[in-house]
C-alpha positions as CSV (number, residue, x, y, z in Angstrom):
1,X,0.0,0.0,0.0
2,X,1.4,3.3,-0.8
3,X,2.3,5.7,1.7
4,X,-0.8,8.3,2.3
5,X,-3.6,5.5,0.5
6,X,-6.6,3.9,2.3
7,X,-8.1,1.0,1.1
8,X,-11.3,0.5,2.8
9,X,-12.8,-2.2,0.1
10,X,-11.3,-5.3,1.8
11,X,-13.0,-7.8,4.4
12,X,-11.8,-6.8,8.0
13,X,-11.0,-11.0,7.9
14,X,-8.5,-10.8,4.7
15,X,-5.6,-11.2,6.4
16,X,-3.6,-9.0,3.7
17,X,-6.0,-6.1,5.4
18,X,-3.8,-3.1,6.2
19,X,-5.3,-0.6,7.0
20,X,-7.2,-1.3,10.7
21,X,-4.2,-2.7,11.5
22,X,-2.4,0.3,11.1
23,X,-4.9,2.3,12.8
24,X,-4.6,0.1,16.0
25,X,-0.8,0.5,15.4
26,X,-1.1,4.0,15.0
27,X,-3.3,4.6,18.5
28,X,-0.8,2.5,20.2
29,X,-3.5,-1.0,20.8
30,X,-2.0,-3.4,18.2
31,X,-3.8,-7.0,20.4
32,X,-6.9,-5.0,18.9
33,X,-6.7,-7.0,16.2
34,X,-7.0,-10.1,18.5
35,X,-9.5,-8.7,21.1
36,X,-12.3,-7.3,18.5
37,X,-13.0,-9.5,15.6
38,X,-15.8,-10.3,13.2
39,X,-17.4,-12.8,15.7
40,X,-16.4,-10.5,18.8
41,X,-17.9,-7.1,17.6
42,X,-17.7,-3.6,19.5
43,X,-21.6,-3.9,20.4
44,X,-22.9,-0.1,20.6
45,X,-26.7,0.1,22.3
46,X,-28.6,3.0,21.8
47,X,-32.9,3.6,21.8
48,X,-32.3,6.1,18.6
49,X,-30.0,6.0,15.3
50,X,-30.4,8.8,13.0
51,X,-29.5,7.2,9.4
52,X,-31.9,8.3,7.1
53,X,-29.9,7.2,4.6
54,X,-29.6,3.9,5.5
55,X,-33.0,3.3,6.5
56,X,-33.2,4.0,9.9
57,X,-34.4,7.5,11.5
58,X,-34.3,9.2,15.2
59,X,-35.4,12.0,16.6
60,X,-32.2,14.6,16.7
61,X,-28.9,14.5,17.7
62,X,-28.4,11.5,20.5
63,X,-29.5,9.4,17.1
64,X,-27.2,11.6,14.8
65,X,-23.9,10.7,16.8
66,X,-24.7,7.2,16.8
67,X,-25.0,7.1,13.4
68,X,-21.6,9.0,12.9
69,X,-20.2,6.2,15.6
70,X,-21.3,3.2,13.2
71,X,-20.0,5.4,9.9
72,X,-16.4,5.8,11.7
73,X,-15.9,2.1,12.5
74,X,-17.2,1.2,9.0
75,X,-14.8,3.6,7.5
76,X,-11.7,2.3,9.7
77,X,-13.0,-1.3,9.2
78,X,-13.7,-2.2,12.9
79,X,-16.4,-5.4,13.6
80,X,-19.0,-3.1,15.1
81,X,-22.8,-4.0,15.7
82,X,-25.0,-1.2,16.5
83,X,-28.6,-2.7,18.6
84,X,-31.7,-0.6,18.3
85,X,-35.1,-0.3,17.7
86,X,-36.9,-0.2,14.2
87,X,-39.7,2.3,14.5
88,X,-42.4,1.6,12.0
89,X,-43.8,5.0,12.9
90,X,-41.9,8.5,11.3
91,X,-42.2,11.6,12.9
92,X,-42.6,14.5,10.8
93,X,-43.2,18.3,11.4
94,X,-46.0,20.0,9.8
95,X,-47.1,23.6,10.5
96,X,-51.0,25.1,10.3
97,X,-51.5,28.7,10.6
98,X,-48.1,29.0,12.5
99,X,-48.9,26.7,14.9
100,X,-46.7,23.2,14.8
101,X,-48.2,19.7,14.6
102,X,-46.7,16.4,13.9
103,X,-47.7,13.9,11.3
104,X,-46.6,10.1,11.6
105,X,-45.6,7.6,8.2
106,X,-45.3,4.1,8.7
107,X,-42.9,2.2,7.2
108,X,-41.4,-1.5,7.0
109,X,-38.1,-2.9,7.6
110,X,-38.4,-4.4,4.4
111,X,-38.8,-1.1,2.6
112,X,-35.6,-0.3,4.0
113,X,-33.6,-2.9,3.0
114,X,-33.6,-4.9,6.4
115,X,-33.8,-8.5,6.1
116,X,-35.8,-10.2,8.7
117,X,-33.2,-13.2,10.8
118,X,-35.4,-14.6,13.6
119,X,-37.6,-13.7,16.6
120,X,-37.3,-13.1,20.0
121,X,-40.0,-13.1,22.9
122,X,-40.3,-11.0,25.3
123,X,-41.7,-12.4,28.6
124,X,-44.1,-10.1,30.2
125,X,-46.1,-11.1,33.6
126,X,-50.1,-12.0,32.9
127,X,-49.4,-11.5,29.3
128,X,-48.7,-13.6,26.3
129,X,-45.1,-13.2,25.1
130,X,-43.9,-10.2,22.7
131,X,-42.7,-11.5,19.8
132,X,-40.1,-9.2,18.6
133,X,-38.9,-9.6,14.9
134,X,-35.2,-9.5,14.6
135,X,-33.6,-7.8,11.4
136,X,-30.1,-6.9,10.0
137,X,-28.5,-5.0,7.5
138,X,-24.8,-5.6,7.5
139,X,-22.8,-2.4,6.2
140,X,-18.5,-3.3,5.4
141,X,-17.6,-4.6,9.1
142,X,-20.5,-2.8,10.3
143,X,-24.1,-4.1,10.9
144,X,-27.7,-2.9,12.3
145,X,-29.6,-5.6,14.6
146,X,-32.5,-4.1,15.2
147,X,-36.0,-5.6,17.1
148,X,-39.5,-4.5,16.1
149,X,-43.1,-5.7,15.9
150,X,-46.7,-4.2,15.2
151,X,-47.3,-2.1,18.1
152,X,-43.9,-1.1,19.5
153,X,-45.1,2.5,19.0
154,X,-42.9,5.6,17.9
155,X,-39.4,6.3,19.4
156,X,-39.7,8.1,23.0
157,X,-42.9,7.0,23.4
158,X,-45.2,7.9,26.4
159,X,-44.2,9.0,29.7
160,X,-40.4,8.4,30.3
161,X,-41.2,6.3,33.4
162,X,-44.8,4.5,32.3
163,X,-45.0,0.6,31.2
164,X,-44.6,1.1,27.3
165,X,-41.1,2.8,27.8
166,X,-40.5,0.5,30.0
167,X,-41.4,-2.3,27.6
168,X,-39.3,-0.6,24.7
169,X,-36.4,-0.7,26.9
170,X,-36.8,-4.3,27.8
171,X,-37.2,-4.9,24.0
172,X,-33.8,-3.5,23.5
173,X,-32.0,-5.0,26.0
174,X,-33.2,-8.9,25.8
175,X,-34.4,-9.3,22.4
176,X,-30.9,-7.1,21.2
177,X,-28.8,-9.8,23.3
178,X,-30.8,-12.2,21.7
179,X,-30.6,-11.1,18.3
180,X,-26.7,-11.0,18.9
181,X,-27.1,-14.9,19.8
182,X,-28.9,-15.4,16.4
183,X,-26.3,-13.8,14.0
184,X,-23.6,-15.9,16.6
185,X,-21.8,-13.1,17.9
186,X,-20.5,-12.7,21.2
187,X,-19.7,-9.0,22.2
188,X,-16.1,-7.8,22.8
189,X,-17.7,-4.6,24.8
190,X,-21.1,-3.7,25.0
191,X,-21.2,0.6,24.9
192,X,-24.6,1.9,26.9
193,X,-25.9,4.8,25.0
194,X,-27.8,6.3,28.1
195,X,-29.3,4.4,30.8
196,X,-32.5,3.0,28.7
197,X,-30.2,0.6,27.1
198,X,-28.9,-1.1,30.7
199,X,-31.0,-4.3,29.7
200,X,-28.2,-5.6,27.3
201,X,-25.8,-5.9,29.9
202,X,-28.4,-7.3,32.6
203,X,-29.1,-10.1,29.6
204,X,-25.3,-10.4,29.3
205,X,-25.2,-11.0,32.9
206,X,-28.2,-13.7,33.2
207,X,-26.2,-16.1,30.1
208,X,-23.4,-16.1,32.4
209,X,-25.2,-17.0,35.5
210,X,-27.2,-19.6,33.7
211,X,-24.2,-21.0,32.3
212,X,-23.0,-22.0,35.8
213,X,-20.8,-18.5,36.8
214,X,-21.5,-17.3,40.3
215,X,-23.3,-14.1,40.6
216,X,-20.4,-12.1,41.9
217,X,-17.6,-13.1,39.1
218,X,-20.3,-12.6,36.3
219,X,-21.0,-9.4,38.2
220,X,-17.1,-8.3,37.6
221,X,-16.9,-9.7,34.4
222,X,-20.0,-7.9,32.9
223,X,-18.6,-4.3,34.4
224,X,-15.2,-5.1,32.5
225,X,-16.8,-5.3,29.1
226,X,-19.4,-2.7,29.6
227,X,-19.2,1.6,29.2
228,X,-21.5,3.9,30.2
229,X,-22.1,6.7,28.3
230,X,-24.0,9.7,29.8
231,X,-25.6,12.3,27.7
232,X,-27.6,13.9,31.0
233,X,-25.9,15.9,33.5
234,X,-28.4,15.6,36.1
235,X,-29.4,12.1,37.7
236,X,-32.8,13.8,38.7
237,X,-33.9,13.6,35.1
238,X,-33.2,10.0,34.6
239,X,-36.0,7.6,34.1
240,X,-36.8,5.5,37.1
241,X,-39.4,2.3,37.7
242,X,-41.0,0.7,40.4
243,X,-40.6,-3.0,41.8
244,X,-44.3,-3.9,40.2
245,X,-43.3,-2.5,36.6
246,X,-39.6,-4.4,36.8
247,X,-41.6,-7.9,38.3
248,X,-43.8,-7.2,34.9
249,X,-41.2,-6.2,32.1
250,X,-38.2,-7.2,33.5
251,X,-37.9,-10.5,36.0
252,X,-40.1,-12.7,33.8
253,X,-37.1,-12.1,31.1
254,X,-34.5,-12.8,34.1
255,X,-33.9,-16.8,34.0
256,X,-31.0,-16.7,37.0
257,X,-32.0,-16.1,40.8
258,X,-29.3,-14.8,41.9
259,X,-29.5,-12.1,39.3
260,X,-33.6,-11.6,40.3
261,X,-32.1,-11.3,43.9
262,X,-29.0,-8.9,43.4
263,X,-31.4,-6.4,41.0
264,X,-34.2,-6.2,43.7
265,X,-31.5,-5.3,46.0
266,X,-31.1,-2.3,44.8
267,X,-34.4,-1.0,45.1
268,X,-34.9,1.7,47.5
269,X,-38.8,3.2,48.6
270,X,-40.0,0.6,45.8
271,X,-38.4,2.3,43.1
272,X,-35.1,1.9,40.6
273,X,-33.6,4.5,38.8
274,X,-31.5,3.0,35.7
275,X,-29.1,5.1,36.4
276,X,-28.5,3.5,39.8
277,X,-28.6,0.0,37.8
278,X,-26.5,1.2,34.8
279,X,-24.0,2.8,37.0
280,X,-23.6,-0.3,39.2
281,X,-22.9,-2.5,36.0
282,X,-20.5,-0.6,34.1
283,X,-17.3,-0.3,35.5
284,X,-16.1,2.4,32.3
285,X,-18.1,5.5,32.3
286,X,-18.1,8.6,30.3
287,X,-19.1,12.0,30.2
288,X,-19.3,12.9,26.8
289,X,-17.4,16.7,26.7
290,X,-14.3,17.9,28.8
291,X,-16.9,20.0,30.6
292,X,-19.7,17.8,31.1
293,X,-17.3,15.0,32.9
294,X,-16.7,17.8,35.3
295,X,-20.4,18.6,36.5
296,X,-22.1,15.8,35.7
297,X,-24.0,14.9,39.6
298,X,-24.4,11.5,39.8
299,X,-24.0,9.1,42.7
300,X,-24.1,5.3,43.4
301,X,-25.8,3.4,45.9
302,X,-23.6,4.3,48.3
303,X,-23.8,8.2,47.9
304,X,-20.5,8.5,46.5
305,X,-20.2,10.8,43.5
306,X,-19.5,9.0,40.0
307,X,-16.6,9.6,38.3
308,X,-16.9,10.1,34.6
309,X,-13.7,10.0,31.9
310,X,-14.0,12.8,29.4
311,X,-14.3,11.3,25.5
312,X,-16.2,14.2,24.1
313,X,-18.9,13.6,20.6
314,X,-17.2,13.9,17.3
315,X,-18.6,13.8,13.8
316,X,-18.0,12.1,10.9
317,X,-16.5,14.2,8.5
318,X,-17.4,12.2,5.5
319,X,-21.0,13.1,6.1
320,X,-20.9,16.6,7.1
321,X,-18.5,18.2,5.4
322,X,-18.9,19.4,1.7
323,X,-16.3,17.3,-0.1
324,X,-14.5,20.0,-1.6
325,X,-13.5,21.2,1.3
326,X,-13.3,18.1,3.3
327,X,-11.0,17.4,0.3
328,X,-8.7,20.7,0.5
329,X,-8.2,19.8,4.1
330,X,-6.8,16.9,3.1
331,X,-4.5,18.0,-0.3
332,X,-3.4,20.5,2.7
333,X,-2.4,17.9,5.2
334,X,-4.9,19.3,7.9
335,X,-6.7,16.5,8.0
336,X,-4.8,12.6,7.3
337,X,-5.7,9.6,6.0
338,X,-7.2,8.3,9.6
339,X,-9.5,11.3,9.3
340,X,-7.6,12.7,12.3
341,X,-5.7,16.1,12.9
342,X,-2.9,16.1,10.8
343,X,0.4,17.1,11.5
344,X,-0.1,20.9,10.8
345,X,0.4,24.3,13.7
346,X,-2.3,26.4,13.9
347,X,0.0,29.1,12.6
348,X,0.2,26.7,9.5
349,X,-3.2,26.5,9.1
350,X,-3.8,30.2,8.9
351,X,-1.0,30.5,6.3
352,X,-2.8,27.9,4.3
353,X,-6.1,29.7,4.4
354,X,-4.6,32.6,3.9
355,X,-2.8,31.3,0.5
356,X,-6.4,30.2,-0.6
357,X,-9.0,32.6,0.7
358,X,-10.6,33.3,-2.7
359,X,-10.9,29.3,-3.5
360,X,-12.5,28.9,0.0
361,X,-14.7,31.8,-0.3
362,X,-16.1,30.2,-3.8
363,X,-16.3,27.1,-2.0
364,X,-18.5,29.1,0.5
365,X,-21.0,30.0,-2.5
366,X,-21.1,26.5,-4.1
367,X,-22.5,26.0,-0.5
368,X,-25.0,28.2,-0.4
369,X,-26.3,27.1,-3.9
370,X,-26.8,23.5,-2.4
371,X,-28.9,25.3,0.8
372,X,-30.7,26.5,-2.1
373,X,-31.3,23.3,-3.9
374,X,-32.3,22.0,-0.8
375,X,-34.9,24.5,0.3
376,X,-36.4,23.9,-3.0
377,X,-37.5,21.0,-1.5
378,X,-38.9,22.5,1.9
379,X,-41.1,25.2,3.3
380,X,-40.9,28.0,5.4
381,X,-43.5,28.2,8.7
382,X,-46.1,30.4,5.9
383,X,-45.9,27.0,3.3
384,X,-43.7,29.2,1.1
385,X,-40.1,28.0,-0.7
386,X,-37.3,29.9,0.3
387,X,-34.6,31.1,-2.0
388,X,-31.3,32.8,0.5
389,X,-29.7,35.7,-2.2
390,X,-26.1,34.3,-2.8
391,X,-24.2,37.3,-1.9
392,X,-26.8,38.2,1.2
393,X,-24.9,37.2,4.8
394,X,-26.9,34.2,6.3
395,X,-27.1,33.5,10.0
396,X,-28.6,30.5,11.4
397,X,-29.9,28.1,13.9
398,X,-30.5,24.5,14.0
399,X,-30.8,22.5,16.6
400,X,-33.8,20.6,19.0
401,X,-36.2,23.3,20.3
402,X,-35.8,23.5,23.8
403,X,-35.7,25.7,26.9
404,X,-32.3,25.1,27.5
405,X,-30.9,26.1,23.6
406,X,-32.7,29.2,24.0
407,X,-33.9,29.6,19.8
408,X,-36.2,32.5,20.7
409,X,-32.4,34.7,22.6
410,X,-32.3,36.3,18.9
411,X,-35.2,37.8,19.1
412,X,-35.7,39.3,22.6
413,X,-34.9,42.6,21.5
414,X,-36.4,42.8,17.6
415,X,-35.2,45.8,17.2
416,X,-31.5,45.3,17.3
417,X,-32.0,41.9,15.5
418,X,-33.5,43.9,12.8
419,X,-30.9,46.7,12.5
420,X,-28.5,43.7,12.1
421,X,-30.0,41.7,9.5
422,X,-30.7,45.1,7.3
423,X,-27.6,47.3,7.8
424,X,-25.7,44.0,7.0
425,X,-27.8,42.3,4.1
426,X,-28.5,39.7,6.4
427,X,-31.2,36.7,6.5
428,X,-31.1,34.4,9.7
429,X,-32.5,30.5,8.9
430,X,-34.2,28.4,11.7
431,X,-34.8,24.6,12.1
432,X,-35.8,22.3,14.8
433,X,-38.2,20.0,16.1
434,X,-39.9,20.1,19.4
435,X,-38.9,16.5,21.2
436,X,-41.9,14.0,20.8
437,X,-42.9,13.5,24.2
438,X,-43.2,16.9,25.0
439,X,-47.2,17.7,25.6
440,X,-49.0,20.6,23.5
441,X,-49.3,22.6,26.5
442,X,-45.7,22.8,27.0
443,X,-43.9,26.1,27.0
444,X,-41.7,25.1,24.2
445,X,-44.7,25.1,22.1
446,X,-46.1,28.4,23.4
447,X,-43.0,30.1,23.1
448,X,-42.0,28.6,19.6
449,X,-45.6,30.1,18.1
450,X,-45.0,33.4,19.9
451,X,-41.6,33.5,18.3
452,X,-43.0,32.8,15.1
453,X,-46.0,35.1,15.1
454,X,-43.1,37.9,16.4
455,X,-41.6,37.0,13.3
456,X,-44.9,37.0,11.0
457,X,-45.7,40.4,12.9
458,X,-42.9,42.6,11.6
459,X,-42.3,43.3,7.9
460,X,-38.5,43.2,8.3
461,X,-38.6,39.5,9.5
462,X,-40.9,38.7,8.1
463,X,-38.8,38.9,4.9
464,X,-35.6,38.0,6.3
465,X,-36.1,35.2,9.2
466,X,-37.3,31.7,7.8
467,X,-37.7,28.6,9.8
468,X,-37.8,25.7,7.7
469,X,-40.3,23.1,8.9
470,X,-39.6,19.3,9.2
471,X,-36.0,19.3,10.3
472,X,-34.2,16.6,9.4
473,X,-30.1,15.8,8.5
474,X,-30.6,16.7,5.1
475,X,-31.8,20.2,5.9
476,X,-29.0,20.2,8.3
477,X,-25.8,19.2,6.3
478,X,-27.2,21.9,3.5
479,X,-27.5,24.3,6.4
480,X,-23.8,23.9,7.1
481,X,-22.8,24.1,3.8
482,X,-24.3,26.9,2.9
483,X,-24.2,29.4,6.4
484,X,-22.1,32.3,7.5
485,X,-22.6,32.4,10.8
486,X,-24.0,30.2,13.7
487,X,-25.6,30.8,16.9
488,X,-25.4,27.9,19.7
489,X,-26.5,29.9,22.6
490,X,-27.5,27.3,25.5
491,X,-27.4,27.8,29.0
492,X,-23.9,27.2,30.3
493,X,-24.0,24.4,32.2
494,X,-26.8,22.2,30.8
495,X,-25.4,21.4,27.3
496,X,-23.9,17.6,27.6
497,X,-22.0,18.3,24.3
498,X,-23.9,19.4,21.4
499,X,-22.3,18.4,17.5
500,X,-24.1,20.8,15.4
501,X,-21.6,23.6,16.1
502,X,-19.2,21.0,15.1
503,X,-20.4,20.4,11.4
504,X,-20.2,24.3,10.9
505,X,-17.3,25.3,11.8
506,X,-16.0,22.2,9.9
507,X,-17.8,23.6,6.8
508,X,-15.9,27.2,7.1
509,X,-19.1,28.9,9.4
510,X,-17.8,31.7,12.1
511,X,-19.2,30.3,15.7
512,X,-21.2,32.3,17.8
513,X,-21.4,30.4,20.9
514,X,-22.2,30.7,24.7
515,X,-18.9,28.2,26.5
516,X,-21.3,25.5,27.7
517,X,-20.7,21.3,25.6
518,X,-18.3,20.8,23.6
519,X,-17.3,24.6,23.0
520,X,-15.7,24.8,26.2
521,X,-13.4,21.6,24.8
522,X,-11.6,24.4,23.6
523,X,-8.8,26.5,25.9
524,X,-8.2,29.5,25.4
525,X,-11.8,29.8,23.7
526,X,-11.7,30.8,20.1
527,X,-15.5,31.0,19.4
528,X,-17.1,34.2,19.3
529,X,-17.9,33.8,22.9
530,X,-21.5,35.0,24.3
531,X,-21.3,36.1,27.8
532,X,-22.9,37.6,30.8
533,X,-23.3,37.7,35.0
534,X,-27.4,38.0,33.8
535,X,-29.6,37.1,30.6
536,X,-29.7,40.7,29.4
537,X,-25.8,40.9,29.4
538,X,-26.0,37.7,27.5
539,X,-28.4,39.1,24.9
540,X,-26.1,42.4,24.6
541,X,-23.3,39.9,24.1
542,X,-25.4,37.9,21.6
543,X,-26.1,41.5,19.1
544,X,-22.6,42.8,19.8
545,X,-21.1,39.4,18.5
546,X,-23.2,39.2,15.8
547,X,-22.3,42.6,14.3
548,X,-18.7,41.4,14.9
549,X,-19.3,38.5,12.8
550,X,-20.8,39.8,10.5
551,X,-18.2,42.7,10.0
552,X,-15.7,39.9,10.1
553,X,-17.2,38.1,7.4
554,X,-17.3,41.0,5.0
555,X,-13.8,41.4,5.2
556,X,-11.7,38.9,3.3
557,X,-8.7,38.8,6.0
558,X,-10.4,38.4,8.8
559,X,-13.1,36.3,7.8
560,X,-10.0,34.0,6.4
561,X,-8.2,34.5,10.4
562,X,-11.1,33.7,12.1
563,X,-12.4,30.3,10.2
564,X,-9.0,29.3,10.7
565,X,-8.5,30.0,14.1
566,X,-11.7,28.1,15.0
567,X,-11.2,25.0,13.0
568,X,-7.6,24.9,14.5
569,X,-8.8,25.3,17.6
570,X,-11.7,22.2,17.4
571,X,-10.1,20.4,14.9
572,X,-9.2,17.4,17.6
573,X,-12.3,17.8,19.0
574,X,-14.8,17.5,16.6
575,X,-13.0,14.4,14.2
576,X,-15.3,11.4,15.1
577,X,-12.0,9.0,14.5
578,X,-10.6,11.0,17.6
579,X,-13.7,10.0,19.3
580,X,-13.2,6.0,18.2
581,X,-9.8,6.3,19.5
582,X,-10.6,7.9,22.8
583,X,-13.3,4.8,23.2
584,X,-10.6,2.7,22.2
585,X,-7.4,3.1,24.8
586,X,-10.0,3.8,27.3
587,X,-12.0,0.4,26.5
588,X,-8.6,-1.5,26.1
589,X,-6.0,-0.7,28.3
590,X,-2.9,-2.2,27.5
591,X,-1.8,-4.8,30.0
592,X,0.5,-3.9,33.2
């Protein structure tokens, strides 16, 4: 193989394979070859994947990272098999008058090119069994097992501590580790994606009690193979169960004793909280930003606070970023073959955007003609098409609606906002999606239609704000490609990680940004930071750096400066390869 080349079209079991060889080799873990193999996958456990395009759809970003966790380890060949639910119901966003509804499509597994490889049952108490169908898709080294069946209901469904979550859960856990006993796999690690997927590992645990292993060694040998990743920074909000719902969903599917025993042991007023379970299972456990390891307020049994690594989200780049550029940073040695940081200074990188600001900038418009191909396809909250002016400055926002983000910060004072937008030629784009649990008499709904009927109210943005219904990753990679300037203002403190900021700066977009996730990865800071003692010193900070931006933007030089200085200063952060290595040394120590 020639110095610099991939070849990513051989089986991971050709043993002429190169190339994950050389990745373990390069990220020091070269018995990775012998620990993780086609029959002894990574095994990653999440309620949500976001894939539309290989058949499978979430609900927003927890789904979107797994996704870009699966596409990594196809890309660096590594035996990876992601467990999750088919949902044959489809969210989608439709919008009345102003006011938001959702619509649901149903769909097959079939239709999606899933092929059906068994059943599993599901014992529930006074009920006949659940009989879960079991289908795959395999994808290079990669593969989906996912379990579905008639009524299994739309992702997130119901109340996050009533029966039918509880049964979607179960349905995970058991009939996942079931489906991994019909494809005859046996998993190397099994990664927790939140607490809702514990039932794996408590599966894992009951084979090796029923095979004859005493509780306590299973016990240790289950929390060496099993991570914990947490996305929530307060235990508070986890989901929790009583003693009648787990002696309904969850013993009946429990075959060992011992097992029954040790689980209702840790029970306390007559209720569970999976984190309590999750945490006492997995001996790894992660925080998933620098930040969010740090103030994450979770405690065991005992009332001892949890320790969480740091291995913050990443992306993959393949996805997100436009190709051209995704391709200059590689001619320009700023990214390598891995997908990884290359070798380059952050001085250098300035230089080299400085040496090519006018090819960039084009690379900028051939952006925003693809945001425009793609809102041919949508509409804005009044049913209209949207068409952004190529040489007009575009600010925008997309992410979940949710207190927390604060989408409606821009438009506190509509004044300014509009002075802004008009003195600098300016439209702002919105998308998002309310979650799908959230109840109609939620104030996310009542402040997302007064927003919008702000919006509809004023002539000014009327013409110049648009928030582009039906959010989805499609709208969202064109978004990146073809945006100036970004706003990611949540309250410091409650954002886990966030990757959306991640996929614009990646695509040459100046970040406006409160230091809260993943931004505050970064040290010194190199965002456009928002900032404030109170929220009307944030929102001053919000206009003022917007007018910077924008001013920045219209000037060659410093619009050249600053996309550098902010892509040199995430560029570890945000490569999802980082993110597979980071799982990596911490999953597989080498041996003392």
């Amino acid at each position: 193989m020639k110095s610099g080349q991939v070849n990513i079209k051989k089986s991971f079991n050709d043993p002429s394979i190169e190339d994950v060889a050389e990745f373990y080799q390069a990220i020091d873990r070269r018995s990775l070859i012998h620990k993780i193999s086609a029959s002894r996958p990574y095994v990653y456990t999440t309620m949500e994947v976001y894939d539309a395009v290989n058949g499978i759809r979430g609900a927003g970003g927890l789904g979107v990272l797994a996704a870009d966790t699966r596409r990594v380890a196809e890309d660096l060949e590594i035996p990876f098999v992601m467990l999750t639910p088919f949902y044959r119901e489809e969210r989608h966003q439709k919008m009345d008058d102003l006011v938001p509804h959702d619509e649901y499509t149903t769909r097959t597994p079939e239709q999606e090119g899933f092929s059906k490889v068994g059943e599993a049952n599901l014992r529930i108490k006074n009920q006949p069994d659940a009989v879960l169908d079991i289908y795959q898709k395999v994808l290079g080294s990669t593969r989906f097992l996912c379990m579905t069946e008639e009524h299994f209901g739309p992702l997130y469904c119901g109340d996050p501590s009533g029966d039918h979550r509880l049964y979607q859960m179960a349905a995970l856990g058991f009939g996942g580790y079931s489906a991994l006993k019909l494809a005859q796999l046996k998993p190397a690690v099994i990664q927790l994606n939140e607490t809702a997927t514990i039932f794996a590992a408590i599966a894992r645990l009951d084979e090796l009690c029923s095979n004859g292993m005493n509780i306590y060694e299973a016990i240790v040998y289950v929390r060496k193979h099993t991570l914990y990743t947490n996305h929530t920074l307060v235990q508070a909000a986890e989901s929790q169960f009583s003693y009648d719902q787990f002696e309904r969903f969850i013993f009946p599917n429990i075959k060992s004793p011992a097992l029954k025993h040790y689980v209702g042991g840790l029970f306390r007023d007559g209720y569970l909280k999976l984190s309590s379970l999750t945490i006492e299972l997995a001996e790894a456990k992660n925080g998933v930003s620098k930040l969010h390891a740090r103030v994450a307020d979770y405690r065991d049994l005992s009332g001892e606070k949890v320790h969480f690594a740091a291995i913050t989200n990443g992306i993959h780049l393949q996805t997100w970023v436009m190709p051209e550029i995704l391709h200059f940073y590689k001619n320009s040695g700023i990214i390598d073959k891995f997908n990884m940081p290359g070798r380059v200074t952050t001085d250098q990188i300035r230089q080299i955007f400085r040496a090519n600001t006018g090819g960039l900038r084009k690379l900028k418009r051939v952006g925003r003609q693809q945001l425009n191909a793609e809102l041919q396809h949508r509409c804005d909250q009044y049913g209209n098409k949207v068409v952004i002016p190529e040489d007009a400055l575009l600010f925008e926002f997309k992410r979940r609606f949710v207190e927390y983000k604060r989408p409606w910060m821009p438009f506190e004072d509509i004044n300014r906002l509009k002075r802004i937008l008009v003195d600098n030629d300016a439209h702002y784009i919105m998308a998002g999606m309310i979650a799908g649990n959230v109840s109609r008499n939620d104030s996310t709904y009542q402040r997302l239609e007064a927003m919008l009927q702000r919006i509809s109210d004023d002539p000014v943005l009327r013409e110049r704000v648009h928030y582009i219904t039906d959010y989805d990753e499609n709208l969202a990679r064109a978004m990146s490609f073809g945006s100036d300037i970004t706003i990611n203002v949540p309250v410091v403190g409650l954002e886990a990680c966030g990757t959306s900021f991640m996929k614009d700066l990646a695509n040459l977009t100046l970040l406006v940004a409160t230091n809260d996730g993943g931004v505050a990865d970064a040290n010194p800071p190199v965002a456009l930071l928002v900032e404030g003692d109170s929220y009307s010193e944030e929102i001053e900070s919000l206009y003022n750096r917007m007018q910077l931006a924008a001013a920045i933007c219209r000037n060659n030089d410093r619009w050249s400066d600053a996309t550098a200085s902010i892509l040199a200063g995430y560029l570890s952060t945000i490569c999802g390869t980082r993110m597979m290595r980071d799982y990596l040394r911490f999953l597989f120590k080498p041996a003392e």
